[in-house]
C-alpha positions as CSV (number, residue, x, y, z in Angstrom):
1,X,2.5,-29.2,-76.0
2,X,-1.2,-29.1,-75.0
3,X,-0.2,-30.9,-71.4
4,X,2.4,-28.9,-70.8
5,X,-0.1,-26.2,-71.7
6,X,-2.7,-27.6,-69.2
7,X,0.1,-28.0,-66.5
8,X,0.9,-24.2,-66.5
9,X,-2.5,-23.5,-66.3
10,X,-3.0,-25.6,-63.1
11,X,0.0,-24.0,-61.6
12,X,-1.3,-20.7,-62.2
13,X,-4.6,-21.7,-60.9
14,X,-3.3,-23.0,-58.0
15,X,-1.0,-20.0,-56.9
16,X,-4.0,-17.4,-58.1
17,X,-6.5,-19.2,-55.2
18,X,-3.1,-19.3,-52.5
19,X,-2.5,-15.9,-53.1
20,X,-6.3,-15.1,-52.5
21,X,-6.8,-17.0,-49.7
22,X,-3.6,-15.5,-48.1
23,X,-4.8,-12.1,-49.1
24,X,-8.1,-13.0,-47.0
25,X,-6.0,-14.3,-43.8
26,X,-3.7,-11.4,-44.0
27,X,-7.1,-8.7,-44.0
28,X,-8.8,-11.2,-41.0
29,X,-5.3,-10.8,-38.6
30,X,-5.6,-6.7,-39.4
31,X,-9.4,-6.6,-38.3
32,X,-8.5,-8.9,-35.0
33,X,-5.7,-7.2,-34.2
34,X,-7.9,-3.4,-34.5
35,X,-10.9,-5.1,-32.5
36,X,-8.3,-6.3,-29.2
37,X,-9.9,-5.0,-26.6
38,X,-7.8,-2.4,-25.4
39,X,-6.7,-2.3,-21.2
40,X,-7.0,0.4,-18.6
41,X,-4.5,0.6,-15.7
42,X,-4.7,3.1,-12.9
43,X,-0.8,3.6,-11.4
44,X,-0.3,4.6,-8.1
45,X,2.9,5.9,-6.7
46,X,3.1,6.0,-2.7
47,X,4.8,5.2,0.4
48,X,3.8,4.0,3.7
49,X,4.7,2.0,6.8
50,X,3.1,-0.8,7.1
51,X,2.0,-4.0,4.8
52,X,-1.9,-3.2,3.3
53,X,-4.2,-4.3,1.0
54,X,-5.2,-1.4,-1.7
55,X,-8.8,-1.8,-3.4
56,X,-10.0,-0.3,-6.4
57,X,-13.7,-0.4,-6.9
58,X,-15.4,0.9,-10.2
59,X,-18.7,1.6,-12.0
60,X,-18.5,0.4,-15.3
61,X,-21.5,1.8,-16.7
62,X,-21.3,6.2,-16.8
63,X,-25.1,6.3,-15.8
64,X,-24.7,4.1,-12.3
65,X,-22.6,4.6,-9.1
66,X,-20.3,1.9,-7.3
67,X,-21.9,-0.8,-5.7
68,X,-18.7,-2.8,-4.4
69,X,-19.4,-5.3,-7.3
70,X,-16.3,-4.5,-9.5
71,X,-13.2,-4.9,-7.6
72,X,-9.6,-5.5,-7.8
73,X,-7.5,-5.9,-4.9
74,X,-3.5,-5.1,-4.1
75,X,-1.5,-6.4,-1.6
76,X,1.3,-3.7,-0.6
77,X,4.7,-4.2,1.0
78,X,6.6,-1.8,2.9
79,X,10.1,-0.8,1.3
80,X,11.2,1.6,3.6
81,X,11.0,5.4,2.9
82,X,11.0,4.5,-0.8
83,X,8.4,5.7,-3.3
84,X,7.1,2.4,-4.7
85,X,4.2,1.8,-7.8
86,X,1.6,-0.4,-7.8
87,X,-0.7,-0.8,-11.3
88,X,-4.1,-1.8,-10.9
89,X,-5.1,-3.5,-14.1
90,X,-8.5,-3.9,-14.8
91,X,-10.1,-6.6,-16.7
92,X,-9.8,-6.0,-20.7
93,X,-12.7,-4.4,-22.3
94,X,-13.7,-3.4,-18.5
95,X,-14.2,0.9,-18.7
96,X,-14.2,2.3,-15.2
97,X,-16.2,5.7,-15.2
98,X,-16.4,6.5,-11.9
99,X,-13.3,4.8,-9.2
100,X,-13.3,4.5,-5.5
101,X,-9.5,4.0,-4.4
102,X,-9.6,2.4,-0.4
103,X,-5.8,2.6,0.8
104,X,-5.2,0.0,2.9
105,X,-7.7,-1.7,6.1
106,X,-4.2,-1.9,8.2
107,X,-5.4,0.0,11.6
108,X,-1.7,0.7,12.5
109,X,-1.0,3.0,9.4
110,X,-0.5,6.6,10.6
111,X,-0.1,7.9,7.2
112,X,0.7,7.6,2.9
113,X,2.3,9.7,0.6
114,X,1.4,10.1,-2.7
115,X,3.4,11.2,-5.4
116,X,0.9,9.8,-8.8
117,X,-2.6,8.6,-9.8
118,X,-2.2,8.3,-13.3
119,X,-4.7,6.1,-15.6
120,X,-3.7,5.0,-19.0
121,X,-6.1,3.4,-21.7
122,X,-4.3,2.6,-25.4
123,X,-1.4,5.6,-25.7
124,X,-3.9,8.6,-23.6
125,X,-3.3,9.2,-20.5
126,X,-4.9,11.0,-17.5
127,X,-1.8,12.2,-15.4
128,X,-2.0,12.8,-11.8
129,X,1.9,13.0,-11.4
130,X,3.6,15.3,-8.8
131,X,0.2,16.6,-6.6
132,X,-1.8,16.7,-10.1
133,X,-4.2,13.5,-8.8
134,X,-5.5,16.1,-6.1
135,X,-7.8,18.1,-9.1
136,X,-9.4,14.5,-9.7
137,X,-9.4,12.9,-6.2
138,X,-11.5,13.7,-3.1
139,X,-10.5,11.9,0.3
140,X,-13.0,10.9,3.2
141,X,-13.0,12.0,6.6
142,X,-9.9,9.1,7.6
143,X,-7.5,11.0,5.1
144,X,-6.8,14.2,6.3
145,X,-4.5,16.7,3.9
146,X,-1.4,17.9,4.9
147,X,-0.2,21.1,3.2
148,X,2.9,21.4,4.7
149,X,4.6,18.2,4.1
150,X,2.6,17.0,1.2
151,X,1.2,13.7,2.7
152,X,-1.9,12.3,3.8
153,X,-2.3,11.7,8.0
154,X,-4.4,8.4,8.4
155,X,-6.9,9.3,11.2
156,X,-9.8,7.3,12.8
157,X,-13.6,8.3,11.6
158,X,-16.7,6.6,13.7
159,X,-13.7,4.2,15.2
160,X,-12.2,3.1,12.0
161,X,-9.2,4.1,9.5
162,X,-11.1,3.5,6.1
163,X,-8.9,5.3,4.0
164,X,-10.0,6.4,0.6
165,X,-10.3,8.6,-2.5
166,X,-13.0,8.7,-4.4
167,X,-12.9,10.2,-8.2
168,X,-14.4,13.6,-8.5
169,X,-17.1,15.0,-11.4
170,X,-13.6,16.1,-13.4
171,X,-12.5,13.0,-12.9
172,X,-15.8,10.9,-14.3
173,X,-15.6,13.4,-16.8
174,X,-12.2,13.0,-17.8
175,X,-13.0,8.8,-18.3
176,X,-16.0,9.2,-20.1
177,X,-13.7,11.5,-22.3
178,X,-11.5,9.4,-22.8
179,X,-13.4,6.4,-23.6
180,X,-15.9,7.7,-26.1
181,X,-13.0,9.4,-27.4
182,X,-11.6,6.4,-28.1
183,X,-14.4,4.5,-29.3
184,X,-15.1,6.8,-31.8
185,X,-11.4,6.3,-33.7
186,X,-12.0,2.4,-33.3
């Protein structure tokens, strides 16, 4: 009786340190899976005429301005008079604060619609959907507004279309909203 004794013991030994060390595995996958670095993706919903290249640039720090360093970089296809969405993802863990949106180098383009800027980060969102982007966005002197058909003409400035929208205070304030509110239920 004593090694049959000894034998339960060992089996109970044996499935009291797997049930600890699955205990421990299960508790390391929760903490990884709450520390994933969560992504930001700025939506754009448009159309034009011609084939472009879109560029987002960013500050990732609140306290500094863009210096062209941080970009990503779109290639855009007409599809006709079609609305059409491209998502700029940016890099995981990467915060932008402060966003400079240049809409295409293409010196043929005339003009752009836009319908949407929207940013996401984890389930918030900062909607720009249906003329909303225009409290968040100001445009240089290429983009010129136009209030009765709701579309942006794209006119030369010093000799060149440089197209662009560049995030407004509301907007900087909006992101760094966002993010700290974010970091602090992390």
């Amino acid at each position: 009786m004593s090694k049959f004794f000894l034998l339960k013991i060992a089996v109970m030994v044996i499935l009291i340190t797997g049930c600890e060390k699955t205990k421990e595995s299960i508790s390391q996958s929760n903490n990884e899976s709450n520390s994933v670095a969560k992504e930001v993706i700025l939506t754009l919903e448009f159309k034009n005429k011609v084939n472009d290249i879109f560029k987002v640039y960013y500050s990732d720090d609140p306290t500094l301005e863009i210096t062209g360093e941080n970009v990503i970089n779109k290639y855009v296809f007409t599809k006709g008079n079609d609305f059409q969405i491209v998502e700029f993802k940016f890099p995981i863990g990467e915060k932008p604060y402060k966003l400079r949106l240049d809409l295409g180098v293409n010196q043929s383009s005339t003009d752009i619609t836009i319908k949407d800027i929207t940013i996401k980060y984890d389930n918030k969102i900062i909607d720009g959907n249906d003329g909303l982007f225009l409290n968040y966005w100001g445009a240089n002197q290429s983009l010129v507004w136009n209030n009765v058909d709701y579309f942006y003409s794209i006119v030369p400035y010093n000799g060149s279309k440089i197209p662009t929208l560049i995030s407004n205070p509301d907007l900087d304030k909006e992101l760094l909203n966002l993010f700290e509110s974010n970091n602090k239920n992390e």
